[in-house]
C-alpha angles and dihedrals in degrees: 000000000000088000100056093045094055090043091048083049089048099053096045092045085050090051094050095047089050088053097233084109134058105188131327143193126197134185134184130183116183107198094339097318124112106228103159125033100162124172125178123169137009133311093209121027101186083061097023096233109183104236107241131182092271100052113121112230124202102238110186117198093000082081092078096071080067099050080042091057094038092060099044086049095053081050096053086054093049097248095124140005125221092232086062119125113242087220094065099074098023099041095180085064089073105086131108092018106315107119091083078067109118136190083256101054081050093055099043095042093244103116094097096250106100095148153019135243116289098234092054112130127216094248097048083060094059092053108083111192077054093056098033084051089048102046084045089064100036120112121234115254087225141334114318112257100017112086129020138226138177121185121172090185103071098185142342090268089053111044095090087080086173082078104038082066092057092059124095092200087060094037091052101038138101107247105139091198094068129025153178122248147119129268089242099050093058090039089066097042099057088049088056095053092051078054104246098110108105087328086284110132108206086211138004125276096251090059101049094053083057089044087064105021106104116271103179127021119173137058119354100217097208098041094048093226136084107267132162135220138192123217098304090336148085121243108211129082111236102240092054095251107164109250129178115269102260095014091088132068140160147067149287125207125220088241088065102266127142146193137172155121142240121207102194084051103043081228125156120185142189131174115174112172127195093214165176100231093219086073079066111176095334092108093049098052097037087065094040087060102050082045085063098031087056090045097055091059093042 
């Protein structure tokens, strides 16, 4: 354990010296225990702000693991079920068609709503009564449930996630598709879900296996390639290790973080990153990659 979380130290302290890292903060729980809570650099470099465990990041499009998860937890208590209409509980969203649009067709990027004007401003985006009023009138870009489309851009004024993380509007606003945390936090979440954290499961076995088994697999109509997608995650590690079909689940952010699970290894990972954005998803899986590496000899 002692070994992976030196090598994981190592690796991070080496990235920020290089200068291809800001700051970064890793976490990683095997089977509910924290083994590795590494931090390197600064969180802020015009104060200069050392980065610790407890600093929130801002984690783009990483977030959505969390909405994901929030969702599959309120149906394992029986507060919602995937086949509900959004509309039910959001009746303006109903217009144009889209009250056939189901929590389902939300989580598996399927409802026909995979992005936002183009003119739409950041802080427009921070204002929800704006956005909710926005999404309500929008048309569908074809029927819910029958094509899907993923974008992790959501307009021109959105895509320098780098400075969307320096804003307090976006760090203390509600957008469920970004978010603010702590590489430890999610860690742990994600454990929980897997069931290891105080012996408490977030949801059954059998959920979780269709929370990760793969929902979609064909063209992403917005992306222009084949892709594939389990139920409000994707199912791919983000250093490429290989992982059994069903087994991964989680997200990665434009600005390079990174959060997911693994259920055959018992693994939860979280890489949050400071910047810059050119550095993209070589921190995340650097480390994904030493995690395996360290597994294998294990």
């Amino acid at each position: 354990m002692a070994d992976l979380a030196a090598g994981i130290q190592a690796a991070a302290d080496e990235m920020v010296a290089s200068g291809t890292e800001t700051g970064l903060q890793i976490a990683v729980h095997r089977h509910g225990h924290l083994i590795a809570d590494v931090v390197s650099g600064v969180a802020d470099p015009q104060t200069g702000a050392g980065v610790r465990p407890g600093t929130l990041f801002y984690a783009a499009s990483a977030a959505k693991g969390i909405a994901s998860s929030l969702a599959h937890v309120l149906a394992e208590r029986g507060d919602l079920g995937y086949d509900m209409r959004v509309a039910d509980v959001w009746p303006e969203f109903g217009s144009h068609g889209k009250d056939r649009v189901t929590l389902r067709h939300v989580l598996l990027h399927t409802a026909g709503l995979p992005g936002l004007p183009a003119e739409t401003t950041i802080g427009q985006l921070c204002d929800w009564d704006h956005m909710c009023a926005v999404l309500a009138a929008e048309e569908p870009w074809w029927e819910p449930g029958t094509r899907f489309g993923y974008r992790p851009g959501h307009a021109p004024a959105l895509r320098d996630a780098a400075s969307l993380g320096r804003r307090a509007d976006v760090l203390t606003s509600d957008i469920p598709s970004l978010g603010t945390m702590t590489a430890r936090g999610v860690a742990r979440m994600y454990s929980a879900l897997l069931g290891h954290v105080d012996g408490v499961p977030l949801v059954s076995r059998q959920r979780l296996a269709a929370m990760t088994a793969v929902a979609f697999t064909g063209m992403d109509e917005v992306m222009g390639f084949p892709t594939s997608w389990a139920f409000g995650y994707s199912p791919d590690r983000p250093g490429g290790v290989p992982s059994r079909r069903g087994s991964t689940f989680g997200m990665v952010g434009a600005n390079g973080s990174a959060a997911y699970a693994d259920v055959d290894s018992g693994l939860a990972v979280a890489v949050m990153r400071t910047g810059p954005v050119r550095g993209g998803l070589a921190a995340a899986t650097r480390i994904d990659r030493l995690i395996a590496a360290k597994e294998e000899h294990r």
